[in-house]
C-alpha positions as CSV (number, residue, x, y, z in Angstrom):
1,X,-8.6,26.2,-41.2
2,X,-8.4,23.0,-38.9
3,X,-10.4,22.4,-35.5
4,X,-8.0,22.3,-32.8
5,X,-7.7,19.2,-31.0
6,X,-9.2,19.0,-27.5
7,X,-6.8,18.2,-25.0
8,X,-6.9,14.7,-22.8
9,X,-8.6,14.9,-20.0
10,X,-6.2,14.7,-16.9
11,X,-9.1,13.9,-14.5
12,X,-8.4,10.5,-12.9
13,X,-11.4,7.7,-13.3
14,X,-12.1,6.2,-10.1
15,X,-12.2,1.7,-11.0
16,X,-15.4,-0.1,-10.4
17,X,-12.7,-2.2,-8.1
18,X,-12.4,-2.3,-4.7
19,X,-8.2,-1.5,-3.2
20,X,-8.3,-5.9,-3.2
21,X,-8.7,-5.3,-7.2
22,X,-11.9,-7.4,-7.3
23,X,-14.8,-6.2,-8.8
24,X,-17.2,-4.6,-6.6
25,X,-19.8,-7.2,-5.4
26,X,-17.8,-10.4,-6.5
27,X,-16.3,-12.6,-3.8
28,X,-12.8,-11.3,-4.3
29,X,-9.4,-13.7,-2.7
30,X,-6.6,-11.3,-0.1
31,X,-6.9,-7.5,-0.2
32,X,-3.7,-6.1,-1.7
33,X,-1.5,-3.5,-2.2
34,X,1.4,-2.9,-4.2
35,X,3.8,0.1,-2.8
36,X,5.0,2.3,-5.1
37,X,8.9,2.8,-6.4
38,X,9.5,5.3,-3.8
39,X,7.8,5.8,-0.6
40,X,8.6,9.6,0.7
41,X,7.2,12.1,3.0
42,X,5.4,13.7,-0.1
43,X,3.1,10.9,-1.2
44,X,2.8,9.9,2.5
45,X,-0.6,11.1,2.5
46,X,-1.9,9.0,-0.7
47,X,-0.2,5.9,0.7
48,X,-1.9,7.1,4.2
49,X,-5.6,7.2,1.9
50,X,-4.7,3.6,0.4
51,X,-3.9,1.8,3.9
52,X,-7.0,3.6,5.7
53,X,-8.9,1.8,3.2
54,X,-8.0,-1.5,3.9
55,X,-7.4,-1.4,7.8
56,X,-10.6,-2.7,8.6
57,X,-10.8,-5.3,5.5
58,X,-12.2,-8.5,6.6
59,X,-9.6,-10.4,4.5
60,X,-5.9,-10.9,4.8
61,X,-3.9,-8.0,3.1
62,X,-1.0,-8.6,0.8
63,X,1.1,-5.8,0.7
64,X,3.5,-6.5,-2.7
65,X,6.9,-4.5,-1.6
66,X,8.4,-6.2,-5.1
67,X,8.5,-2.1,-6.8
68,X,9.8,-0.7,-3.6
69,X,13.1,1.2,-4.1
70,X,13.2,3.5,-1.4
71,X,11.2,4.5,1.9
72,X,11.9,6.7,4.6
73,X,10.2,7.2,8.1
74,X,7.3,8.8,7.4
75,X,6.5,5.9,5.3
76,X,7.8,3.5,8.0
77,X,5.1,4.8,10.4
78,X,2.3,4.5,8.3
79,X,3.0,0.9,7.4
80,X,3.9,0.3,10.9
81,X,0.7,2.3,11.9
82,X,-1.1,0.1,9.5
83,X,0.4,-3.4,10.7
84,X,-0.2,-2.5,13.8
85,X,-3.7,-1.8,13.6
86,X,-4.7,-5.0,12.1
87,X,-3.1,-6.8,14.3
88,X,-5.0,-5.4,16.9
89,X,-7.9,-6.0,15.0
90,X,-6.9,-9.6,14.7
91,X,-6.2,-9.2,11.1
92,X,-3.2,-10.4,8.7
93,X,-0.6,-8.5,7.0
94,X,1.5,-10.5,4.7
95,X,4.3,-9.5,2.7
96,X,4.7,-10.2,-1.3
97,X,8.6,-9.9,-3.0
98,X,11.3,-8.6,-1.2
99,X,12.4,-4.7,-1.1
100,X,15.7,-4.3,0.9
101,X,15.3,-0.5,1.0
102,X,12.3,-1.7,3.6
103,X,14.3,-4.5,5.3
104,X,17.2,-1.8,6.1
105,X,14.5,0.8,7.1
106,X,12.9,-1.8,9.4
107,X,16.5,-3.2,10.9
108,X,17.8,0.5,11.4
109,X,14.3,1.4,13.4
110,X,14.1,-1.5,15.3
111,X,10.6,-2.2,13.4
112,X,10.9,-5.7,11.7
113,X,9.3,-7.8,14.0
114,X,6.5,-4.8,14.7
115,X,6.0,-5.1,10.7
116,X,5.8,-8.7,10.7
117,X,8.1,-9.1,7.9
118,X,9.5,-12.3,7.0
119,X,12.9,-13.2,8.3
């Protein structure tokens, strides 16, 4: 009779990185952060998780919109939350690749000088 196999563990690892992707303790270039295929009311409170921990990041963020597909509001007022923030904070926000679901988004709300995008 065989040993059944044990099943993969689901549970997810949490990386020695920080949300810059630099090892913890090394001296690590921009923060960044790369926004995910589709950014919808249902994951907007992971995305909400991953900004809150790089508001108050020392460094310049990158966030890399290169994946982005499609975003609705509720994911327009976190990032605009986010930018924001900073900002007042007198930190950057800079943009990597270009997502036109998030230029359209940002046009139709009025938002695209309040995100800082690139013209």
């Amino acid at each position: 009779m065989k040993k059944p196999k044990k099943a993969a563990s689901r549970t997810a690892r949490k990386s020695p990185r920080s949300a810059g992707g630099a090892a913890a303790g090394s001296d690590p270039g921009p923060a960044s952060f790369a926004l995910p295929i589709d950014c919808m009311v249902a994951d907007a409170a992971a995305l909400k998780e991953s900004l809150a921990g790089l508001v108050g990041d020392s460094r310049p963020v990158t966030l890399d919109v290169a994946a982005l597909q499609r975003i609705d509001t509720a994911a327009m007022q976190l990032l605009t939350a986010f930018v924001r923030e900073r900002d007042r904070k007198g930190l950057r926000v800079e943009w990597q690749g270009s997502a036109p679901a998030l230029s359209n988004a940002a046009r139709l709300l009025g938002l695209t000088s309040e995100l800082k995008l690139p013209a």
